[in-house]
GUNULUM-437271 format. One record per atom (N, C-alpha, C, O): residue in three letters; y, z, x; residue number from 1. Coordinates in steps of 0.05 Angstrom, whole numbers, plus 5000, padded with zeros to 4 digits. Layout:
REM residues N
+------+------+------+------+-----+
| rest |    y |    z |    x |  nr |
+------+------+------+------+-----+
|  Ala |    Y |    Z |    X | NUM |
...
+------+------+------+------+-----+
//
This chain:
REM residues 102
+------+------+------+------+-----+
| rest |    y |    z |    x |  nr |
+------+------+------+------+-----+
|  Unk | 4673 | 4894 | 5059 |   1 |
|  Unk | 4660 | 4916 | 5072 |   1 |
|  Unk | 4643 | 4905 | 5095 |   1 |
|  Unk | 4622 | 4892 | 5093 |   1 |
|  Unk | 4657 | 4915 | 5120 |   2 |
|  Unk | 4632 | 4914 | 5134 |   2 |
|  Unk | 4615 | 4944 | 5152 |   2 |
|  Unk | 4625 | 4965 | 5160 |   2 |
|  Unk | 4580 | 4932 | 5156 |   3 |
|  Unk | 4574 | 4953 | 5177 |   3 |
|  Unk | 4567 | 4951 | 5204 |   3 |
|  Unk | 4557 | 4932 | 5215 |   3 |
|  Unk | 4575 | 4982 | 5218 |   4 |
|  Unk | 4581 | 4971 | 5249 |   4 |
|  Unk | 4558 | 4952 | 5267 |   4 |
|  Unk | 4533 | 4953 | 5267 |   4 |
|  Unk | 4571 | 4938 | 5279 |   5 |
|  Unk | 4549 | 4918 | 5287 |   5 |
|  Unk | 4522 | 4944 | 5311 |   5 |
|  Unk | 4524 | 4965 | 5323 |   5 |
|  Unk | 4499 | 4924 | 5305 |   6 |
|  Unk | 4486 | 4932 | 5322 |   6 |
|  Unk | 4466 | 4960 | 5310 |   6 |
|  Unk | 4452 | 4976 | 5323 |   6 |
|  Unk | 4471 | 4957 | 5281 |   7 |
|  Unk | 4452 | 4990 | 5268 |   7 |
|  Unk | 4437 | 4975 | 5241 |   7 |
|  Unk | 4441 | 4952 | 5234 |   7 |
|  Unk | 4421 | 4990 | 5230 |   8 |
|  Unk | 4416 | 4984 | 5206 |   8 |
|  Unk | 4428 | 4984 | 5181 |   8 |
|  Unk | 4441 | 5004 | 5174 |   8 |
|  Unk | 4424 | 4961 | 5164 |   9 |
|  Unk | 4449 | 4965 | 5152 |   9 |
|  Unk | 4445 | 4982 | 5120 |   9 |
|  Unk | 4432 | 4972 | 5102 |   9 |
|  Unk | 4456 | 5003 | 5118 |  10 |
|  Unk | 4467 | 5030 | 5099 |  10 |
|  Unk | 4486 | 5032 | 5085 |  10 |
|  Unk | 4508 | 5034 | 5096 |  10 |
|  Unk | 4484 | 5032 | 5058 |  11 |
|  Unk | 4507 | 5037 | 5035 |  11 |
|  Unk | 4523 | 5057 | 5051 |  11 |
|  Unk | 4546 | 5051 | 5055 |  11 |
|  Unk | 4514 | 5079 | 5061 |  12 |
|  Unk | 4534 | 5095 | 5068 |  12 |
|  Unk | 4542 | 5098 | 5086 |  12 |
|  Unk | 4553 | 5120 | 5092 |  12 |
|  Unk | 4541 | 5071 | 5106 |  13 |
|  Unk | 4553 | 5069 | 5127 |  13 |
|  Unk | 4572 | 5048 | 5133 |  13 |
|  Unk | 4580 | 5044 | 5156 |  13 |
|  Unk | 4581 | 5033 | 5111 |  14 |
|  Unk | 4596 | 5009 | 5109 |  14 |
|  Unk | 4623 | 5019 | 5094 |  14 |
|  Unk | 4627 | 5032 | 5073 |  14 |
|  Unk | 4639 | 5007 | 5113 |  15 |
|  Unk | 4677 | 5021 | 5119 |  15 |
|  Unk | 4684 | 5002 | 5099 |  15 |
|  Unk | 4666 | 4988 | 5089 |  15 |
|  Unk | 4708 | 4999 | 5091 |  16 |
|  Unk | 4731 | 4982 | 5068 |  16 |
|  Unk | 4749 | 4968 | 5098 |  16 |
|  Unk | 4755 | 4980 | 5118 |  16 |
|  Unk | 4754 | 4936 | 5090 |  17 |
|  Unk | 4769 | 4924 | 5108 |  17 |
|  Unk | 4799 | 4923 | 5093 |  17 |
|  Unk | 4799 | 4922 | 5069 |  17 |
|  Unk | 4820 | 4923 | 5104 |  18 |
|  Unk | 4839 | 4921 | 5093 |  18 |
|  Unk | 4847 | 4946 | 5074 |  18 |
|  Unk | 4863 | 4938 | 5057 |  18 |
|  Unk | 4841 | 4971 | 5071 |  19 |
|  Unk | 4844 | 4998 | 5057 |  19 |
|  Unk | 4877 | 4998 | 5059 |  19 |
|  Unk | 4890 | 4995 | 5081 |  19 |
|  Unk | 4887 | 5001 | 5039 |  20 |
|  Unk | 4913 | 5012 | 5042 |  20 |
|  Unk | 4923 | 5036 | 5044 |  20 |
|  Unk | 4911 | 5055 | 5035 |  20 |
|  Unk | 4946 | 5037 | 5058 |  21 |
|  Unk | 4957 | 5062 | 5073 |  21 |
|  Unk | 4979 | 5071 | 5052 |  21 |
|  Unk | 4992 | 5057 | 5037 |  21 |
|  Unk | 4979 | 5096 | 5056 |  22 |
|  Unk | 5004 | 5116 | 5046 |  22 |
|  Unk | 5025 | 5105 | 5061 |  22 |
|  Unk | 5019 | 5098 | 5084 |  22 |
|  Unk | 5049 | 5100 | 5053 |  23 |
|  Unk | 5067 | 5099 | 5056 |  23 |
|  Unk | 5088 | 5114 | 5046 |  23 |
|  Unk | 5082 | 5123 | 5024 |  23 |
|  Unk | 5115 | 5123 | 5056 |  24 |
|  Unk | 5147 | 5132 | 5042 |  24 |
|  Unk | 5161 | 5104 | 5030 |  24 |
|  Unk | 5163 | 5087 | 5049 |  24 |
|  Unk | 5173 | 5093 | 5000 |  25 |
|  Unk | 5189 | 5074 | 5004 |  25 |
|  Unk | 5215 | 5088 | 4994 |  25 |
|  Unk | 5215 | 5104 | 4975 |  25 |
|  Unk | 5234 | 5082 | 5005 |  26 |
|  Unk | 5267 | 5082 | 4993 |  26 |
|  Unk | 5267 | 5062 | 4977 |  26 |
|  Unk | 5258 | 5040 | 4983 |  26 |
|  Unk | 5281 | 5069 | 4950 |  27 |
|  Unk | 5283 | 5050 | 4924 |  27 |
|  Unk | 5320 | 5049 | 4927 |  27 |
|  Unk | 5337 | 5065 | 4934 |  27 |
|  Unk | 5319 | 5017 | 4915 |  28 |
|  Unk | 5343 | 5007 | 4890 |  28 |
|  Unk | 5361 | 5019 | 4873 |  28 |
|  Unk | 5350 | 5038 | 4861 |  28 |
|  Unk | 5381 | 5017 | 4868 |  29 |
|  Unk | 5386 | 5024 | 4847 |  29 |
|  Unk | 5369 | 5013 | 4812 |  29 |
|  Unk | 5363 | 5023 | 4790 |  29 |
|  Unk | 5368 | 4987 | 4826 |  30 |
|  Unk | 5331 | 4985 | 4802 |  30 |
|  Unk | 5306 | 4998 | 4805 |  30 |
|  Unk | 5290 | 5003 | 4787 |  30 |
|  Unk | 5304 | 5002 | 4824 |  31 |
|  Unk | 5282 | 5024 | 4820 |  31 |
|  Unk | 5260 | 5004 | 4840 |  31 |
|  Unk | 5236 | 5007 | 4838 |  31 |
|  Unk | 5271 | 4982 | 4861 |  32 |
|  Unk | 5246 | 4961 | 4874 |  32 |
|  Unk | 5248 | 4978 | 4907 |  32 |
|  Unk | 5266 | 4993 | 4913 |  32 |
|  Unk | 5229 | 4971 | 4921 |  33 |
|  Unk | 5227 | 4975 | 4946 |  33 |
|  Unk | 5253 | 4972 | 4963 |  33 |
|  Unk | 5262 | 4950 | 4955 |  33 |
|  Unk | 5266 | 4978 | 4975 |  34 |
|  Unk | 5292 | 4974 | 4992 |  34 |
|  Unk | 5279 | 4980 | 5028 |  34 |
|  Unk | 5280 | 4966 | 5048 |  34 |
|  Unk | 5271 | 5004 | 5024 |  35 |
|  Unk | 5255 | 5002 | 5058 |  35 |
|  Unk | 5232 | 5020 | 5057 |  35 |
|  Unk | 5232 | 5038 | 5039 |  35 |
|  Unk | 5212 | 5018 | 5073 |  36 |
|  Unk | 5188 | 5035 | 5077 |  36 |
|  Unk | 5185 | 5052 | 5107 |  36 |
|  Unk | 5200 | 5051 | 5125 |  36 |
|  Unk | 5172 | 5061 | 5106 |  37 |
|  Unk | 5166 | 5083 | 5132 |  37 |
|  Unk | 5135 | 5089 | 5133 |  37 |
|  Unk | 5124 | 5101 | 5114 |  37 |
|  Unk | 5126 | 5082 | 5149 |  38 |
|  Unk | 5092 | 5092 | 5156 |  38 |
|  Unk | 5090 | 5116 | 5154 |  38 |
|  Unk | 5110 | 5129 | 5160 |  38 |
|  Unk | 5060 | 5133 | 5144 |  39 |
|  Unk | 5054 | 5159 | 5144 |  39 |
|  Unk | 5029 | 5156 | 5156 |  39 |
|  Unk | 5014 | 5137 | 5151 |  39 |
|  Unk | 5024 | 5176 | 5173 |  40 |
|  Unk | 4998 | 5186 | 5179 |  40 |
|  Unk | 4990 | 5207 | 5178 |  40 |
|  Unk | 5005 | 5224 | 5188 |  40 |
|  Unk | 4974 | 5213 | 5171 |  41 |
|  Unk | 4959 | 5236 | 5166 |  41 |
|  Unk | 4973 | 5251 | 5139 |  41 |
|  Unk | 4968 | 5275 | 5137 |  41 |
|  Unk | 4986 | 5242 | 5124 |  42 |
|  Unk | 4996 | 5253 | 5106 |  42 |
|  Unk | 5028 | 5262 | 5108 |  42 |
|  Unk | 5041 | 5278 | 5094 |  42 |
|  Unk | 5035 | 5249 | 5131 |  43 |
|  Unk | 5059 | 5256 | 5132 |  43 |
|  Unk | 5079 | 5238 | 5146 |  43 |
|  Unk | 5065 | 5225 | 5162 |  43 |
|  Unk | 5101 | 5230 | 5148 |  44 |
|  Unk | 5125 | 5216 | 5161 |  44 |
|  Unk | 5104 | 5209 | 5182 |  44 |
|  Unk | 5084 | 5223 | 5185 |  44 |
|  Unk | 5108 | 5187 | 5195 |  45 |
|  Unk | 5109 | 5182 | 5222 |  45 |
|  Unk | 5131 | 5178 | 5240 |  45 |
|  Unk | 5146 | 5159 | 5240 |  45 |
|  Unk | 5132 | 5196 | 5253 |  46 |
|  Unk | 5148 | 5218 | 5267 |  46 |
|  Unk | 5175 | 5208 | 5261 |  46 |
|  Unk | 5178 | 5209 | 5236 |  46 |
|  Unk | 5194 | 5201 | 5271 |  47 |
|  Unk | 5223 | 5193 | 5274 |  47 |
|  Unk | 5229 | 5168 | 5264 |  47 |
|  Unk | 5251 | 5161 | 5254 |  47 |
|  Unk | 5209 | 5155 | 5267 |  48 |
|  Unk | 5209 | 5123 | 5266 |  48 |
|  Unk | 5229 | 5112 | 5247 |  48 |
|  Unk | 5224 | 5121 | 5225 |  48 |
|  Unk | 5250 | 5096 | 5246 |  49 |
|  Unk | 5264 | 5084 | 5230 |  49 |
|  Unk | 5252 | 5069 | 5208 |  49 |
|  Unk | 5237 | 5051 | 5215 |  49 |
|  Unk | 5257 | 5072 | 5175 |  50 |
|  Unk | 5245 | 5056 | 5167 |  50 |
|  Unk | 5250 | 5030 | 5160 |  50 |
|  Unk | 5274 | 5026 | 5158 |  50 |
|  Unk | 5235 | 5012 | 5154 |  51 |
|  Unk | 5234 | 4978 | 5162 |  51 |
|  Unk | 5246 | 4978 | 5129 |  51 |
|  Unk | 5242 | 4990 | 5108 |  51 |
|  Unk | 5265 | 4953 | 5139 |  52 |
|  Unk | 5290 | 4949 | 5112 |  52 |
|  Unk | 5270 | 4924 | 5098 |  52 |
|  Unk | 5256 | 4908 | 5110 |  52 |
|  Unk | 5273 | 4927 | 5073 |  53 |
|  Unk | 5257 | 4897 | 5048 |  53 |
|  Unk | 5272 | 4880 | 5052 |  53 |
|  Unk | 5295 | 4890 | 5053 |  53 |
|  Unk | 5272 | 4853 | 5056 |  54 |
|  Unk | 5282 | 4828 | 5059 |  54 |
|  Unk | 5283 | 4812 | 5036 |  54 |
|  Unk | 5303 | 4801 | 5028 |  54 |
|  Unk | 5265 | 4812 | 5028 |  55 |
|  Unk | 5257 | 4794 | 5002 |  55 |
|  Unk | 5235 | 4811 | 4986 |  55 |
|  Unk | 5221 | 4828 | 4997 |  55 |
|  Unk | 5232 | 4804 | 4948 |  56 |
|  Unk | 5213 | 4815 | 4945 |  56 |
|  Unk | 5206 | 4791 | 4932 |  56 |
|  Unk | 5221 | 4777 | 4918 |  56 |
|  Unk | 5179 | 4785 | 4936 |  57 |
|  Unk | 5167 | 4745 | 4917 |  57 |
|  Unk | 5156 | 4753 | 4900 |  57 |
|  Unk | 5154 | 4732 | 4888 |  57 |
|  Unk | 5147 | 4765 | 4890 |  58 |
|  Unk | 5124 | 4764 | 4869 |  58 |
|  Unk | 5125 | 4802 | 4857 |  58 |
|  Unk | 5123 | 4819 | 4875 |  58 |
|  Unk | 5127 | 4809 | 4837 |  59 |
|  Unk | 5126 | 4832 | 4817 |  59 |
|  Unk | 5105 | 4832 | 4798 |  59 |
|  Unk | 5108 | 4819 | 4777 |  59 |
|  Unk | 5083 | 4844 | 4802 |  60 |
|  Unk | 5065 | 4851 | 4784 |  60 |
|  Unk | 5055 | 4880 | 4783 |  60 |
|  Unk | 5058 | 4896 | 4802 |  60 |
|  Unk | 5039 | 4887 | 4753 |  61 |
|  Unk | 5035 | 4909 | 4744 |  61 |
|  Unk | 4999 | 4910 | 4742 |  61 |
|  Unk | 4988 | 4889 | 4735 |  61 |
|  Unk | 4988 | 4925 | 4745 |  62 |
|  Unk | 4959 | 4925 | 4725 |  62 |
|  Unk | 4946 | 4956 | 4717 |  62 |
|  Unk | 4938 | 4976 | 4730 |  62 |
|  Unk | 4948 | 4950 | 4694 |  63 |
|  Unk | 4935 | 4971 | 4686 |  63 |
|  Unk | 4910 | 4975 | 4670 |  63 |
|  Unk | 4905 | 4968 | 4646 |  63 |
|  Unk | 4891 | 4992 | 4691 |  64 |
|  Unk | 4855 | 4983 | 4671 |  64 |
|  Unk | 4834 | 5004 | 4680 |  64 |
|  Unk | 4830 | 5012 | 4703 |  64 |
|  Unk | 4826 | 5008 | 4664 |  65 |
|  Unk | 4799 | 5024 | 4663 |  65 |
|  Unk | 4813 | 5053 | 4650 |  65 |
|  Unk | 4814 | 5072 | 4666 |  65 |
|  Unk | 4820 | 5056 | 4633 |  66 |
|  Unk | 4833 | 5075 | 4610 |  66 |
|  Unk | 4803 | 5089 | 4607 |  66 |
|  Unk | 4799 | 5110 | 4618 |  66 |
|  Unk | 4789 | 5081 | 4597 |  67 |
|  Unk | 4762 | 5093 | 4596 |  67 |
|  Unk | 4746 | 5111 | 4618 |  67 |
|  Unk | 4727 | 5127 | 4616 |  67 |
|  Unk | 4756 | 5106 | 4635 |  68 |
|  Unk | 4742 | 5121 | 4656 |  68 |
|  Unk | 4775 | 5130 | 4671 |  68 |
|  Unk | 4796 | 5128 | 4658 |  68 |
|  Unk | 4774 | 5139 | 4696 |  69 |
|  Unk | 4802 | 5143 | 4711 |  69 |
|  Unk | 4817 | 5125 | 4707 |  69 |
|  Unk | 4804 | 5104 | 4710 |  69 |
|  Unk | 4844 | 5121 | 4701 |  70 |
|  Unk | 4857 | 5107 | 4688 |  70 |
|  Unk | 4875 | 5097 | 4723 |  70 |
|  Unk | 4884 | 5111 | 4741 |  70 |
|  Unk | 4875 | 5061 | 4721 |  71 |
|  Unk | 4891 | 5060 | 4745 |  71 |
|  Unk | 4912 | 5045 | 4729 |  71 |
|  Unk | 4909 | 5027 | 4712 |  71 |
|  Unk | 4940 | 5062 | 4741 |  72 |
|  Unk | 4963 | 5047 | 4735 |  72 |
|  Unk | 4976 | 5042 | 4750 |  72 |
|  Unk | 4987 | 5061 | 4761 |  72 |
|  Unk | 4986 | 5008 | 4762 |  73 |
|  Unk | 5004 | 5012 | 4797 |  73 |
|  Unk | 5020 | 4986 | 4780 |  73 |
|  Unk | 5018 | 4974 | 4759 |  73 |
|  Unk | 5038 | 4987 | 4806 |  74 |
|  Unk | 5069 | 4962 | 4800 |  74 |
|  Unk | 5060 | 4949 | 4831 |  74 |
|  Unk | 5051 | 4964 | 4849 |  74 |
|  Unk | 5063 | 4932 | 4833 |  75 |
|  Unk | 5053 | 4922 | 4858 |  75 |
|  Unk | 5089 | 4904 | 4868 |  75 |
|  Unk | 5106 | 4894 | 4853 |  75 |
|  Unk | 5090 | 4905 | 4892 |  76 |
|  Unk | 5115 | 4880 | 4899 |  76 |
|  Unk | 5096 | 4867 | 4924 |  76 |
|  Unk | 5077 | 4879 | 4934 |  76 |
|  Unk | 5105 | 4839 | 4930 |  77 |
|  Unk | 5102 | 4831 | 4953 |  77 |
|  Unk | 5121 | 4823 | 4959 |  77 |
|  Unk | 5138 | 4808 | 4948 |  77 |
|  Unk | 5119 | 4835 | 4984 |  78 |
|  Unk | 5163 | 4835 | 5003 |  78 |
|  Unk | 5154 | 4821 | 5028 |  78 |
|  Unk | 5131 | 4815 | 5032 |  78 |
|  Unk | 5169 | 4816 | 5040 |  79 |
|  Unk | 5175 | 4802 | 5070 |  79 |
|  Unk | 5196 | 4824 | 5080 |  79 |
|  Unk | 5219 | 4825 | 5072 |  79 |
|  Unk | 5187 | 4838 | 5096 |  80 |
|  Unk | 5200 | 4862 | 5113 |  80 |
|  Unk | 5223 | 4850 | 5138 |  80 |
|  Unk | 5220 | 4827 | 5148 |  80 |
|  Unk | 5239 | 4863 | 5144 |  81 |
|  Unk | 5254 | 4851 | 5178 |  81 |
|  Unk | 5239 | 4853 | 5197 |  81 |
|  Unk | 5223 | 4869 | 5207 |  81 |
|  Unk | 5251 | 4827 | 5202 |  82 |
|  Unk | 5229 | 4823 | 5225 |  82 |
|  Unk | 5207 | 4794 | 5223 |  82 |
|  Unk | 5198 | 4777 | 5238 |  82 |
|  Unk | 5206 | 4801 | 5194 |  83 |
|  Unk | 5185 | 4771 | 5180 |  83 |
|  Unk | 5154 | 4784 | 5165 |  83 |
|  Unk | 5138 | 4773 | 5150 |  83 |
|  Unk | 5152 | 4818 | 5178 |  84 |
|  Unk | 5129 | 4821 | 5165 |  84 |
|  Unk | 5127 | 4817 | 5128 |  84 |
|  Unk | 5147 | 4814 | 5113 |  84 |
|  Unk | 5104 | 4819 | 5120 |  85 |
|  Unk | 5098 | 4802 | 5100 |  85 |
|  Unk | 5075 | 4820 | 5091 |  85 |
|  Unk | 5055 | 4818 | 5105 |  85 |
|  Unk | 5075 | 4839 | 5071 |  86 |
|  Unk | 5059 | 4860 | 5062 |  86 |
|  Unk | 5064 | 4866 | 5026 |  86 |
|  Unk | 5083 | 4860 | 5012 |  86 |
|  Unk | 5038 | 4879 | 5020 |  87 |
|  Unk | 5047 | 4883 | 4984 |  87 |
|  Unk | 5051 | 4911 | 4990 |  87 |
|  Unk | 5039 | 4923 | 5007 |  87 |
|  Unk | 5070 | 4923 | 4972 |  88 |
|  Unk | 5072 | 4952 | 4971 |  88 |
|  Unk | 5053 | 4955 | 4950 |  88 |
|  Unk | 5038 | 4936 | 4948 |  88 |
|  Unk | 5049 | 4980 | 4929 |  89 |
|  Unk | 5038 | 4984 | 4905 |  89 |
|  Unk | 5037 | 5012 | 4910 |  89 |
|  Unk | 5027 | 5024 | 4930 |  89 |
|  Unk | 5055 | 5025 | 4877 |  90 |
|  Unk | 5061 | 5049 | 4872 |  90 |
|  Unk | 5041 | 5054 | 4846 |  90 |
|  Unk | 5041 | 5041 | 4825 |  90 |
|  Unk | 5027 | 5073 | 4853 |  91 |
|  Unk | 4996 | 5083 | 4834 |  91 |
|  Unk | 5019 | 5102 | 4812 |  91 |
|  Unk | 5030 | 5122 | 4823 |  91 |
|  Unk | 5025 | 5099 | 4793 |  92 |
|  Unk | 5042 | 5103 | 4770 |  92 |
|  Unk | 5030 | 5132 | 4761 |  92 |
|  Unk | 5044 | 5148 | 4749 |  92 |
|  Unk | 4997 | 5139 | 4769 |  93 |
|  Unk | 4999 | 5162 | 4756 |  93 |
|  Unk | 4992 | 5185 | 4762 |  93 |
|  Unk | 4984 | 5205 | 4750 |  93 |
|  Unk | 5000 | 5174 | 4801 |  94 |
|  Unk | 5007 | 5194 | 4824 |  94 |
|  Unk | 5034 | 5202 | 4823 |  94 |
|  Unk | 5046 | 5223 | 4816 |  94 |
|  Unk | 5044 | 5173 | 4835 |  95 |
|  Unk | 5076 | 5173 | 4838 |  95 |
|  Unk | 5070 | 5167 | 4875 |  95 |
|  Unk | 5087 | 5173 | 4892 |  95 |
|  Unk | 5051 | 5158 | 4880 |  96 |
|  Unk | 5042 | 5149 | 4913 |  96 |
|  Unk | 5048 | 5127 | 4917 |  96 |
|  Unk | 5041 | 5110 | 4900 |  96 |
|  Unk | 5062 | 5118 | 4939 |  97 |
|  Unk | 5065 | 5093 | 4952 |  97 |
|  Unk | 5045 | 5083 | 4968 |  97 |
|  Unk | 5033 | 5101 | 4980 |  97 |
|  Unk | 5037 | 5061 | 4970 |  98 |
|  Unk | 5010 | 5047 | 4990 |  98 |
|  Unk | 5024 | 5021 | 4990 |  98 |
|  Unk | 5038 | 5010 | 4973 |  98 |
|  Unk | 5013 | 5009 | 5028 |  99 |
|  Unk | 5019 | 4988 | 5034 |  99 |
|  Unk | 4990 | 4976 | 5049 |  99 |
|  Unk | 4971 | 4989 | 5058 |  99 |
|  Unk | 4992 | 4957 | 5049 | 100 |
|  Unk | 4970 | 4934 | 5049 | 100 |
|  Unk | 4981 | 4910 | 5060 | 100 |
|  Unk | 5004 | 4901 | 5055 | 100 |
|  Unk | 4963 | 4898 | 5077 | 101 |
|  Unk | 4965 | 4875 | 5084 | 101 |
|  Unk | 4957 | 4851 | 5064 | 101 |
|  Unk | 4933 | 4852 | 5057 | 101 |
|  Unk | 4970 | 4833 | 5053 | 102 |
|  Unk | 4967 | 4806 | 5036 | 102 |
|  Unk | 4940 | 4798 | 5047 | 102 |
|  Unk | 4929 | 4778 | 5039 | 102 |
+------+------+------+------+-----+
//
C-alpha cells in the first residue's frame, strides 16, 4: 500500500499495489486456463483477441478463513504468448476469474 506522495498520510487514503483484475479465461478440456481476455469495467474489453496460455508452472489451491467470509481460489501461474508471465486465480465461491501480476 502506498499513499499519494506529497499529502498526509491516512488509512483512508492509501491504494493496494498490484490489485488484481477481472478477467474472462477459456478453459481445457481439464478444466486449466487455455486463454484469457481483459475486462474493464465489468465487461469484455472490446474486440480484443484473447492471449493463448503457453505454459502453466505452478497449480495451487487455498482455502481459509471458513469462520468469517470463506475464501476459496485455485490459483495457476502461466507464461502467456508472447512471454508474459502472470498468476490467474479463480475465487471458487464466485466462479470469477482475476489476473495479477507475479
Amino acid at each position: 500500500m502506498v499513499a499519494p506522495p506529497r499529502t498526509p498520510l491516512r488509512v483512508d487514503r492509501l491504494r493496494a499495489l498490484n490489485a488484481p483484475q477481472p478477467v474472462e479465461v477459456e478453459l481445457d478440456a481439464q478444466g486449466r486456463p487455455a486463454a484469457v481476455r481483459p475486462r474493464q469495467n465489468g465487461r469484455t474489453a472490446g474486440t480484443a483477441a484473447p492471449h493463448r496460455v503457453e505454459a502453466i508452472g505452478e497449480i495451487w489451491r487455498v482455502d481459509d478463513e471458513w469462520w468469517r467470509q470463506p475464501i476459496s481460489r485455485r490459483y495457476f501461474d502461466v507464461v502467456l504468448e508472447g512471454g508474459g508471465h502472470v498468476v490467474l486465480f479463480e475465487d471458487l465461491t464466485t466462479n470469477q476469474w482475476w489476473i495479477q501480476k507475479p
